[in-house]
C-alpha positions as CSV (number, residue, x, y, z in Angstrom):
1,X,0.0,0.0,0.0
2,X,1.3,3.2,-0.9
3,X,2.5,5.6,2.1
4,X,5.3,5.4,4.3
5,X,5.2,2.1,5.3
6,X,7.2,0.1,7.8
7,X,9.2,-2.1,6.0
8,X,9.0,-5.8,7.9
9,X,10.4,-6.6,11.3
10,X,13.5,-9.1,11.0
11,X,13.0,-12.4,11.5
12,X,15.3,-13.1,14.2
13,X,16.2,-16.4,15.4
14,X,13.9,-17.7,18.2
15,X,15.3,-18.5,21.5
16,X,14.4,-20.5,24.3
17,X,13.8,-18.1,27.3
18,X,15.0,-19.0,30.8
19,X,13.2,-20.5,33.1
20,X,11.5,-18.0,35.3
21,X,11.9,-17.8,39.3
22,X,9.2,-18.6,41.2
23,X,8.3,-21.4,44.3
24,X,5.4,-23.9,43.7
25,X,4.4,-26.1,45.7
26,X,5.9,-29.4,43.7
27,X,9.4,-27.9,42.6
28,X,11.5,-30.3,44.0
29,X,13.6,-31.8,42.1
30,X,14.2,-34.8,43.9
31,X,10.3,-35.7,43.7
32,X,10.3,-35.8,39.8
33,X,13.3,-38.4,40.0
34,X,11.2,-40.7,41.8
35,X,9.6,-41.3,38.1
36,X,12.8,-41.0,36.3
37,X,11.9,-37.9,35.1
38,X,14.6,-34.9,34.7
39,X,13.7,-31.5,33.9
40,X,17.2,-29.5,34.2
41,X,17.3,-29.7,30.1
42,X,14.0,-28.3,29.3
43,X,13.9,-24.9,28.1
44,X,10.5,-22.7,28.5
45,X,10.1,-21.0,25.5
46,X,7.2,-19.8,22.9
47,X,7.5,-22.9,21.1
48,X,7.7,-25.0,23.6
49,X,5.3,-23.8,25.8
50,X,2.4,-25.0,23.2
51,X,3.6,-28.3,23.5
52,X,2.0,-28.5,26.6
53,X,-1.7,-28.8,25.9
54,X,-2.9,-26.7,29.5
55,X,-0.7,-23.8,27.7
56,X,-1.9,-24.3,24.3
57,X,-5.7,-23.9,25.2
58,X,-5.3,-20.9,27.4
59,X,-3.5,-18.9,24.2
60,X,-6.1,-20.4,21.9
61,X,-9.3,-19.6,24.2
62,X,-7.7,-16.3,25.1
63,X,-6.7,-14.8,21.6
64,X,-9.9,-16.5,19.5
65,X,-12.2,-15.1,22.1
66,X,-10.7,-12.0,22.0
67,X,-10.9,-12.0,17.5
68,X,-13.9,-13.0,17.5
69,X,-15.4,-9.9,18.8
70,X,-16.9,-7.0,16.7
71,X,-14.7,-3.8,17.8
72,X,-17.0,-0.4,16.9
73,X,-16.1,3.0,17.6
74,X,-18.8,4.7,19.3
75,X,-20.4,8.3,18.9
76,X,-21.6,10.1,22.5
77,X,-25.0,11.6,22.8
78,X,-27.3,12.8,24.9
79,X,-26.8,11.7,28.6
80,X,-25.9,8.2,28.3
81,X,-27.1,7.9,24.8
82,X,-24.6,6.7,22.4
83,X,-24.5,5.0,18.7
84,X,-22.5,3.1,16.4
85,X,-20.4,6.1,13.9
86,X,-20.5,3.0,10.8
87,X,-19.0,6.2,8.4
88,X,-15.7,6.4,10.6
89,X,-13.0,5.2,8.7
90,X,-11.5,3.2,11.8
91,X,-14.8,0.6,12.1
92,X,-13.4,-0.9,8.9
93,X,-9.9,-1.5,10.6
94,X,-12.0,-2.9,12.9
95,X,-14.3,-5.3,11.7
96,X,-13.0,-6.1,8.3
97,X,-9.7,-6.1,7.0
98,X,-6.7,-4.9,9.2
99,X,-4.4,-4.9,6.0
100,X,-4.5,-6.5,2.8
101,X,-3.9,-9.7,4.0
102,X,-4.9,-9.6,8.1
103,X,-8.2,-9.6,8.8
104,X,-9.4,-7.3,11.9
105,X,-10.1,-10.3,14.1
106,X,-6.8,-12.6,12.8
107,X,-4.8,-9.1,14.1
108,X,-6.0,-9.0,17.4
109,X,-5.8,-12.7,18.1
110,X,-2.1,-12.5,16.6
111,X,-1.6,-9.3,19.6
112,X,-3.1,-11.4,22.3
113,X,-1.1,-14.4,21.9
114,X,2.0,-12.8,21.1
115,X,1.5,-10.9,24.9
116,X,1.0,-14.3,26.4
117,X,3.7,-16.2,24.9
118,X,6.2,-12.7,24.6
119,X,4.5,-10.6,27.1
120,X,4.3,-7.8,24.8
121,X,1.8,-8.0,20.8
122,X,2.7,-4.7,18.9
123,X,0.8,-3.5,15.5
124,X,2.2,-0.9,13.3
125,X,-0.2,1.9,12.2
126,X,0.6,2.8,9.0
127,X,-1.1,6.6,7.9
128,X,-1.1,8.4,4.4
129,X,-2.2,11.7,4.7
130,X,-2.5,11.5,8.6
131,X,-5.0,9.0,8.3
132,X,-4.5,5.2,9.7
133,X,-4.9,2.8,6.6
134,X,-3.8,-0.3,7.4
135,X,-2.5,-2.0,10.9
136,X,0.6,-4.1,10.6
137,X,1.4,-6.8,13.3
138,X,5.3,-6.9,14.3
139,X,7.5,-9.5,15.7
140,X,7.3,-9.1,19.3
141,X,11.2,-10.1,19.2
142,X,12.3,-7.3,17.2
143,X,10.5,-4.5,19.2
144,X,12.0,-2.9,22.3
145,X,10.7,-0.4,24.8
146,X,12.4,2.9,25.7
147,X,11.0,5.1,28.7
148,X,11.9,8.5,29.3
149,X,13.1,8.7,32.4
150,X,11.6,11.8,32.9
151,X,8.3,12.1,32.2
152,X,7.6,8.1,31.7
153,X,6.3,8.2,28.2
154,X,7.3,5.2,26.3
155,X,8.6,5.2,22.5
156,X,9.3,1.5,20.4
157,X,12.2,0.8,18.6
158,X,12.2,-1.7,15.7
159,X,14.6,-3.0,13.8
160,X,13.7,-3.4,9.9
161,X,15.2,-5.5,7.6
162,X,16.9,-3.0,5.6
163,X,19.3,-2.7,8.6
164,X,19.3,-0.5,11.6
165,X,16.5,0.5,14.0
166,X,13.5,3.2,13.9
167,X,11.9,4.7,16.6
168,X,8.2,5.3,16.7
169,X,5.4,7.3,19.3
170,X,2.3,5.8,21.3
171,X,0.1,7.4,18.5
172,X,2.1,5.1,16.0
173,X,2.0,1.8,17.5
174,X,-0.7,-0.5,19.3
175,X,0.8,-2.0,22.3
176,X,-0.9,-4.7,23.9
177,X,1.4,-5.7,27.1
178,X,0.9,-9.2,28.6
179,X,-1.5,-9.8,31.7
180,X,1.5,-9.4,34.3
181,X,2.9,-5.9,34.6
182,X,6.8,-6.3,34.1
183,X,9.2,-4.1,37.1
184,X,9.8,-1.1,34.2
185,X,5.8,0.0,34.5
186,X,5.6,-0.8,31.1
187,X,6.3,-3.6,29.4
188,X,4.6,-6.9,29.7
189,X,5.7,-10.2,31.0
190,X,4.3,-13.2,29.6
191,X,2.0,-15.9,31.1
192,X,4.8,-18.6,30.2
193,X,7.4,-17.0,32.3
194,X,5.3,-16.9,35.3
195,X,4.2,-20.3,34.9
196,X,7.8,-21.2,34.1
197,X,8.6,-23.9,36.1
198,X,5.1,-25.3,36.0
199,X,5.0,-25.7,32.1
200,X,8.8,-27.1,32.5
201,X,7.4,-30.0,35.2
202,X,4.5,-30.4,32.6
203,X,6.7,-31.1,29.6
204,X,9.0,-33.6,31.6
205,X,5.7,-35.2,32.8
206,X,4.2,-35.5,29.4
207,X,7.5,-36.7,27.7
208,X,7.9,-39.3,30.3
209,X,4.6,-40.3,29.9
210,X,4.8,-41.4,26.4
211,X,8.4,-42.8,26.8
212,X,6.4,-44.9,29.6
213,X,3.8,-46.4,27.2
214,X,6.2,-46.5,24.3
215,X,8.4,-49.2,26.5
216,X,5.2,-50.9,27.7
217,X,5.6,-51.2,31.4
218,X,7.8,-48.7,33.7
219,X,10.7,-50.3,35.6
220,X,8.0,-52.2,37.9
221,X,9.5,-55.0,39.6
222,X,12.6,-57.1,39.9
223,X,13.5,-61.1,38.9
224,X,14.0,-62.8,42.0
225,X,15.6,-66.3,42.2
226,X,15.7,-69.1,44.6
227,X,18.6,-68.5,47.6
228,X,21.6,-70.3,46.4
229,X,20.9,-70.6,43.2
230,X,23.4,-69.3,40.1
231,X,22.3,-68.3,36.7
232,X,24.8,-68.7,33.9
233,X,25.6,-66.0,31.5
234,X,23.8,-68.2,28.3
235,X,20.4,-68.9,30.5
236,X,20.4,-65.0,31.6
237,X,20.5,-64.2,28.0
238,X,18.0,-66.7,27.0
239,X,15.6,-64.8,29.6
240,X,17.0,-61.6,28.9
241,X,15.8,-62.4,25.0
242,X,12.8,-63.7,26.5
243,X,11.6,-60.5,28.5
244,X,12.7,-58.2,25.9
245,X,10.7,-59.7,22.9
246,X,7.1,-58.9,25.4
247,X,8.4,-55.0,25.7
248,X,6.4,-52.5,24.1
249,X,2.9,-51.8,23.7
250,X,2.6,-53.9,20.2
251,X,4.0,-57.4,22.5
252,X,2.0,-56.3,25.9
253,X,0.1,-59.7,27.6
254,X,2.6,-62.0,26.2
255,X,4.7,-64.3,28.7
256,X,8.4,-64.1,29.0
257,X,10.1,-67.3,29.0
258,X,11.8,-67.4,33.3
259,X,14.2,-70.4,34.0
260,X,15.6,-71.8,36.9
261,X,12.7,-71.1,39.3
262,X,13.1,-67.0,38.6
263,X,10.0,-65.2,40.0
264,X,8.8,-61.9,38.9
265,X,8.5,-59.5,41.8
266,X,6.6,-56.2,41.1
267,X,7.0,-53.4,43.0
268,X,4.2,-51.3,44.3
269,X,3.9,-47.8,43.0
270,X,0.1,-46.7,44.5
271,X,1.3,-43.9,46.1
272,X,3.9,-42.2,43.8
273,X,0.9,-43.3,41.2
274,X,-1.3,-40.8,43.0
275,X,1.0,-38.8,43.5
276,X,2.2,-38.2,39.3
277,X,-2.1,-37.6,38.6
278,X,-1.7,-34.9,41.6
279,X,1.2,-33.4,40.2
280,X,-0.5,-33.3,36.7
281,X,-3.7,-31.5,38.2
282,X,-1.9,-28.7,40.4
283,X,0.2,-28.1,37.1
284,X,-3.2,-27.5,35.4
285,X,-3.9,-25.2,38.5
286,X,-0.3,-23.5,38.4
287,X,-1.4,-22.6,34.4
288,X,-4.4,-21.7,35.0
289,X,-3.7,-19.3,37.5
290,X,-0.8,-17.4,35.1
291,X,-3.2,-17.4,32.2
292,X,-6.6,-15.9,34.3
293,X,-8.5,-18.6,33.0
294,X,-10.4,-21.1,34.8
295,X,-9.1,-25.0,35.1
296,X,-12.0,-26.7,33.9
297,X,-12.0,-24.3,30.6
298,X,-8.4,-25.9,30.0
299,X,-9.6,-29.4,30.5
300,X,-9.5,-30.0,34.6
301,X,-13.1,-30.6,35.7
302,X,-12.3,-31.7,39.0
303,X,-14.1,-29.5,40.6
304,X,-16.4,-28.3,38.0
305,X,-19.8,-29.2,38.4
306,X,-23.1,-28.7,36.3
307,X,-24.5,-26.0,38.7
308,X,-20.7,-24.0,38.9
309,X,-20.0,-24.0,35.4
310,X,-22.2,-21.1,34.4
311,X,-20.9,-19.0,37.3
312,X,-17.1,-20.0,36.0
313,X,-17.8,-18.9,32.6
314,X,-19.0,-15.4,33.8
315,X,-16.1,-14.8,36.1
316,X,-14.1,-15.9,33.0
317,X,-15.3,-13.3,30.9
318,X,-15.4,-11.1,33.7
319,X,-12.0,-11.1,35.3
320,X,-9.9,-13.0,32.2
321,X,-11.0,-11.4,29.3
322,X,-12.5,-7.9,30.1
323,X,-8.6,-7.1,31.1
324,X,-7.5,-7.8,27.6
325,X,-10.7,-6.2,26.1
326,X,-9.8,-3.1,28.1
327,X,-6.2,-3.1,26.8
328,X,-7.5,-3.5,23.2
329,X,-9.8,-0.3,23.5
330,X,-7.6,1.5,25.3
331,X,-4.8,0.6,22.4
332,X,-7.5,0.8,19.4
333,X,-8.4,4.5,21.0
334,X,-4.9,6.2,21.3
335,X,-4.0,5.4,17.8
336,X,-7.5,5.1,15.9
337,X,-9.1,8.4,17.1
338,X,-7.5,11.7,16.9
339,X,-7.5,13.8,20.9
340,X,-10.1,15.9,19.3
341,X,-12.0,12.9,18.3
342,X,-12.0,11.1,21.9
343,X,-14.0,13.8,23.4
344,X,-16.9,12.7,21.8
345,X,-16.1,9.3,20.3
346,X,-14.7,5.8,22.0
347,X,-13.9,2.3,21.0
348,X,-15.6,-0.9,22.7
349,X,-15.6,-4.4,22.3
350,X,-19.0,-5.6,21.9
351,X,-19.7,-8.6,24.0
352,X,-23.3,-9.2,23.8
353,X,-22.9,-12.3,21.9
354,X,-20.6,-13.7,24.8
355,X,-22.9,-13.8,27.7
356,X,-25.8,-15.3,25.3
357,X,-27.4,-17.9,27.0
358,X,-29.5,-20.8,25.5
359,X,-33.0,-19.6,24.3
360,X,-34.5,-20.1,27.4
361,X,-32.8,-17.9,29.2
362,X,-32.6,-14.9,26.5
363,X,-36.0,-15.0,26.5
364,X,-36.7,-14.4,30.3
365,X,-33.9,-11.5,30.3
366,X,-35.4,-9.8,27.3
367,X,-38.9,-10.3,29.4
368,X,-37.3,-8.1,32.0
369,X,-35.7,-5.8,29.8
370,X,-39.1,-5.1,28.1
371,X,-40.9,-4.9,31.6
372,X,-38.6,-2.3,32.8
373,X,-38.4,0.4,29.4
374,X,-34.9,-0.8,28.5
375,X,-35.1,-2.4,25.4
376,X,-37.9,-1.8,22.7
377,X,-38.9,-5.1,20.9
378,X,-37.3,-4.4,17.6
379,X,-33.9,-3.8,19.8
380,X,-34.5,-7.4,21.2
381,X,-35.4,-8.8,17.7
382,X,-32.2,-7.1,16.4
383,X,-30.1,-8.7,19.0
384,X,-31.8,-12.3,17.8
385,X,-31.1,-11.5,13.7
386,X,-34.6,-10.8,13.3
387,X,-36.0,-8.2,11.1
388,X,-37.8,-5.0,13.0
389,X,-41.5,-4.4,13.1
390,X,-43.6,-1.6,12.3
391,X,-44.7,-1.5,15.7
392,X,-41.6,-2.4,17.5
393,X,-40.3,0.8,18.5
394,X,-42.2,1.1,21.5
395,X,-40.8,1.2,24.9
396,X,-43.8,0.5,27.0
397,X,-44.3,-2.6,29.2
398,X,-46.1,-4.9,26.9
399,X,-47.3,-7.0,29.7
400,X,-50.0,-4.2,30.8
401,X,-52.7,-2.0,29.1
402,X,-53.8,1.4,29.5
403,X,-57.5,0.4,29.9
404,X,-57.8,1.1,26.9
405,X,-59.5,-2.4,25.1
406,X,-57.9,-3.6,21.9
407,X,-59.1,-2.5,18.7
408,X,-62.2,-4.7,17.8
409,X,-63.3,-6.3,21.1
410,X,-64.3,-2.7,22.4
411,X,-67.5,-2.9,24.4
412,X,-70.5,-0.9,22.4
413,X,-71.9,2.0,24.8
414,X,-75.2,1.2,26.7
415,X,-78.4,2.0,25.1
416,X,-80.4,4.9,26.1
417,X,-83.1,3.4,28.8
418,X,-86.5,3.1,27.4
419,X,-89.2,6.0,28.3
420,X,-91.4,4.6,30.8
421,X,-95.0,4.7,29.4
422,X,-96.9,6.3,32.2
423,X,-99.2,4.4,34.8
424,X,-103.1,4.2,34.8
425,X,-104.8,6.6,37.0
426,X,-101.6,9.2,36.6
């Protein structure tokens, strides 16, 4: 698109980042080597953080949510009045296509995950004429945040392909910091840093979980032989060959071949059994908490039940994603809207088709609504994809009358009373 656009952000080699600080209650080391399991040479990065399934559907609830929402910039009236401004040039960049090939939704998903998994999603707002025509996502990686020391405001630097760096305003770029504030005030700091240690325990965990049922059996007991007895080096190899050719899933239920009177002596694992399912919940709990979204959203229904699940969905889109929608607007508002514009203009998400419940419910709320002058019925219909009615516009309780009798069943006045013919002798 012609203008001066940003020319890409390099593509710079991804690294693992450290493993964050932090105490949980299941960092020990020693308690993962119970299982075999090591977890010194697991590195928590963007790409590996997905690989655990916990992290992978908070980033994917989180930033799908979040695109699938209608974005409209609003025009202030009256009071509390307010409607959509549909001729505003930023409602396109909005709803439709953020550039040529983003679309508006793709965009914001793209800033939301990048916070989680870099703790900071940036977008480029490209402006011929000093007006925004298109909204560029940028590597997270090749961004970096400079504060003024004295009055606080920040500036971004990027570094472009063509070589060097180039510095940009607030009005110039959408930042969308991750859900933990980092120690600068400013930047972000993502989900998978706080939940460093529990996403490395969860890898180890899940690796040593297929290794376990790719062997077939864990180390589970020992070969025990009568006292005094002594195996020669050809009869342990015939049993070694034995017990090898029932390994692996593909052989499991066979029956290994024991000489000599050998016994097979399994060892009890009950509790350290527990124990790894324990570890794998609380991990879920550990992710959950660093992500702001609710364990039984990410798969852990332990203590979800038919009557909480509603009221978990609501504090999800109450205390999980109204902080992200917040950021959006706030982000959407100081680039898409000139200061002369946000006096009587904003931007919010609208969120309507969130909290829709089944039919059932609808219908009682827009009962209510009705009943108390909120809504009029062609607002309701509008809100079900229905077209309005002539007579919809009303804002009166349709559940009471006037007095006034519907047209056609009105009662006809009574008849004048007959004149009383007069009695005989009067």
């Amino acid at each position: 698109m012609a203008g001066d656009v940003l020319p890409p952000a390099l593509a710079l080699d991804e690294k693992a980042a450290p493993a964050a600080g932090g105490t949980l209650a299941y960092h020990d080391e020693d308690l993962f080597r119970i299982f075999g399991i090591e977890t010194t040479s697991i590195n928590v990065g963007p790409r590996s953080a997905l690989e655990l399934t916990a992290v992978s559907a908070a980033v994917r609830l989180l930033s799908e949510t979040a695109g699938g929402l209608k974005f409209h910039v609003y025009k202030r009236g009256d009071g509390e009045a307010r409607e959509i401004d549909r001729e505003h040039p930023a409602e396109a960049l909005l709803n439709e296509d953020a550039n040529d090939w983003t679309a508006a939704g793709d965009l914001r998903a793209l800033l939301v995950s990048d916070a989680l998994l870099h703790g900071n999603g940036y977008a480029f707002a490209n402006r011929v004429e000093g007006r925004v025509v298109e909204l560029l996502r940028l590597d997270p990686r090749a961004v970096s945040i400079v504060v003024d020391q004295l009055t606080g405001e920040p500036s971004f630097e990027v570094s472009v392909v063509t070589g060097g760096r180039r510095v940009y305003g607030v009005r110039d770029i959408i930042h969308l910091r991750g859900p933990h504030l980092d120690v600068d005030g400013v930047s972000g700091l993502a989900a998978i840093k706080v939940a460093a240690n529990a996403i490395r325990f969860g890898l180890a965990l899940q690796r040593h979980g297929v290794n376990l049922f790719e062997r077939g059996a864990r180390p589970g007991g020992v070969l025990m032989t009568p006292a005094g007895t002594r195996i020669d080096a050809e009869t342990r190899a015939r049993m070694k060959a034995s017990w090898r050719a029932y390994e692996g899933s593909a052989n499991a239920g066979g029956t290994p071949l024991l000489e000599q009177g050998t016994a097979y002596q399994p060892f009890t694992f009950n509790s350290t059994d527990a124990q790894f399912l324990e570890l794998l919940r609380f991990i879920v709990d550990d992710i959950s908490r660093a992500f702001g979204v609710p364990a039984h959203m990410l798969g852990e229904m332990g203590r979800a039940t038919w009557a909480n699940v509603g009221e978990l969905g609501r504090e999800f889109l109450a205390y999980g994603l109204s902080p992200w929608l917040t950021r959006l607007e706030a982000g959407y508002r100081r680039v898409l809207l000139s200061p002369d514009e946000r006096a009587e203009r904003f931007i919010e998400a609208e969120t309507d088709g969130l909290i829709s419940a089944d039919i059932k419910s609808r219908a009682e709320a827009y009962s209510l609504m009705r009943a108390a002058g909120v809504v009029t019925g062609n607002e309701c219909r509008a809100r079900e994809n229905l077209p309005a009615r002539p007579d919809g516009d009303s804002l009166s309780n349709p559940n009471t009358t006037s007095g006034a009798e519907p047209e056609g069943r009105k009662v006809p006045p009574p008849s004048e009373p007959a004149e009383q013919e007069p009695a005989d002798g009067e």
